[in-house]
C-alpha positions, 0 to 999 in steps of 0.5 A: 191352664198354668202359671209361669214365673220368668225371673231375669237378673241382668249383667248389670244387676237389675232384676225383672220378674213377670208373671203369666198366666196362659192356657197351653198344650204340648205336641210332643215329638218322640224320635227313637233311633239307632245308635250310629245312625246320626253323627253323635251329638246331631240328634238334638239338631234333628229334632229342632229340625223335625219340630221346626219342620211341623211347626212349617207345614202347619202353617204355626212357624214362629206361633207364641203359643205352639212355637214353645210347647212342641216338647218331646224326647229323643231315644237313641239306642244301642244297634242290638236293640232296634230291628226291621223284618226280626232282624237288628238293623239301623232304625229311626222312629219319628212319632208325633202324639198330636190332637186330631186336628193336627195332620189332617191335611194330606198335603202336610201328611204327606209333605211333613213326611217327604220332608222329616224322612229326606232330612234324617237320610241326609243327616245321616249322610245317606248312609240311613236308608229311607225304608229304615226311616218310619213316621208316626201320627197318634191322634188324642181324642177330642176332649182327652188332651190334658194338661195340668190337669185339665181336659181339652177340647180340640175347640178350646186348643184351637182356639189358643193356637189362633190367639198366638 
């Protein structure tokens, strides 16, 4: 559980303040690629684009409670830092830390993969071979979902979800 304040101060000069009180979890993306592999700068639109993409094969795109909580960083790093078969190539790494719920359709696993692997590559403009592009699912364990200092129960996340 958290609390969230939003504060809005309009142009006019009017002030509106709301307070909610939510239940809410976090599906973070991590994307980790090699400086260069994507035009500089376009590495936020990808992943918007991959979040975008999960969101859709989940069947959650524009869900109130998921649609904000898909969190995540990205890692861009120099091109002698990242390596396939030992040796420096141009890689991407797209890893999603989800609870074991999430992914277990082998039609979103395989189309979410299809999908997020066809989009970097043509980001990139095919110049990022698709073998030099890897996605990753980590499952959380039932019930080790924390948040704010609670333990979640994939009942519980479930829940939330099918109320946004």
């Amino acid at each position: 559980m958290y609390i969230r304040i939003t504060v809005v101060i309009s142009m006019s000069g009017g002030i509106r303040a709301d307070l909610t009180i939510k239940e809410s979890f976090q599906m973070p993306l991590t994307l980790t690629l090699t400086e260069g592999v994507l035009p500089k700068g376009s590495e936020k639109i990808a992943f918007a684009r991959l979040s975008e993409s999960m969101l859709k094969w989940h069947g959650l795109t524009g869900n109130k409670v998921m649609t904000p909580n898909v969190v995540g960083s990205i890692h861009v790093l120099d091109k002698n830092s990242t390596f396939s078969g030992s040796q420096e190539a141009p890689v991407v790494f797209i890893e999603w830390k989800v609870p074991s719920f999430a992914f277990a359709s082998r039609d979103i696993q395989t189309g979410y993969i299809e999908e997020a692997t066809s989009l970097i590559h043509e980001m990139s403009g095919g110049k990022q071979a698709k073998a030099h592009i890897w996605v990753n699912v980590v499952h959380a364990v039932d019930g080790a979902w924390g948040i704010g200092g609670a333990a979640l129960t994939n009942a519980q996340l479930t829940e939330a979800i099918a109320k946004g």
